[in-house]
Phi, psi and omega in degrees: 000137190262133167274162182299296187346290164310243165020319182260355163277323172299314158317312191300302229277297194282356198254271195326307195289248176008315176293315219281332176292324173312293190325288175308310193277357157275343177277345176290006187267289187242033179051040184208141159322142183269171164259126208280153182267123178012281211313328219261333178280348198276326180283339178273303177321314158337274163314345186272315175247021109024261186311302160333294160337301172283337169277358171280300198300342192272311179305336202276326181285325172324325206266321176246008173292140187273194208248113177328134168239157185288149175245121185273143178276175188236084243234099188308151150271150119322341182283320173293310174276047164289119170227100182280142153313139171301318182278311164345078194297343176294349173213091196287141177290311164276143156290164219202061215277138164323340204260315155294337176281322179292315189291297151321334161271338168306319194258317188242305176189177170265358170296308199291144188276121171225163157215169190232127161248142108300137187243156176279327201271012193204149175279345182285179180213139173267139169242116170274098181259133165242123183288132176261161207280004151306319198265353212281159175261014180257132186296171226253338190257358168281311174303310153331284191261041157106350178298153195230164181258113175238118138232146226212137182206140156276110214255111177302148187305320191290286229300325185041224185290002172264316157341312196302281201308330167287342196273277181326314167339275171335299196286290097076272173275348162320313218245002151282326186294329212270334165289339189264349155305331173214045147091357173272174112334104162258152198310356185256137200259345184235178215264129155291129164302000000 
């Protein structure tokens, strides 16, 4: 199968043989070199520029044909696709800074859950403590139907850990008030400042 190339070289070849036989039978006519003719610079100029066309026309489809892309497979790891419970401490969804978790075990018990959200739109963290349900205040008919005791308060970022710890505070005495209201003992043995 023949390319335009081929095809346009082969015409310039047979267009050139064709001049040259013009050349010879004018000079065997009339013994002087012919001068070449109007027609014949017009055919070669033609031809010439022909070739440029196509080679333009050959840059311009490269250039836009689109370009295949490679498809690499990808090989899932189990690791990756791993998706731990949200309540799993063993693979916390969120950081957790140690510094806040001391403070919770400090104030309030090593029982108690906490989590920390970050927002993108904002310098606050949401602190989320979840009262485990020895300590919890939700009625018994709540509790039946899966409610957990959360308390959750937004804590600006400059405040950090004196935030943490006033929050803990709080709750701390919320849930005392809430035993000497109805007569328990509360469960936390050590002392706050």
């Amino acid at each position: 199968m023949m390319t335009e190339e081929h095809k346009l070289k082969l015409k310039e070849a047979r267009e050139k043989a064709k001049e040259e036989k013009n050349k010879n039978a004018v000079v065997e006519i009339t013994g002087k070199p012919a001068e070449p003719d109007l027609s014949v610079k017009m055919d070669s100029m033609i031809s010439g520029l022909n070739t440029v066309a196509s080679a333009i026309s050959k840059l311009v489809e490269l250039q836009t044909l689109p370009k295949e892309e490679k498809k690499e497979e990808v090989k899932k790891s189990p690791e990756l696709t791993f998706n731990p419970k949200l309540d799993d401490e063993t693979y916390p969804s969120a950081y957790i800074p140690p510094k806040f978790r001391k403070i919770v075990d400090d104030i309030l018990s090593p029982d108690f859950g906490i989590q920390v959200v970050d927002f993108t739109d904002r310098t606050d963290f949401q602190l989320n403590v979840i009262v485990p349900d020895k300590y919890s205040s939700v009625a018994k008919e709540d509790k039946d139907r899966g409610m957990k005791d959360v308390r959750s308060r937004m804590i600006p970022r400059a405040l950090g850990e004196n935030g943490v710890k006033d929050w803990c505070t709080l709750i701390r005495r919320n849930l005392n008030k809430f035993y000497t209201k109805e007569g328990v003992q509360s469960p936390f043995s050590n002392q706050i400042q």
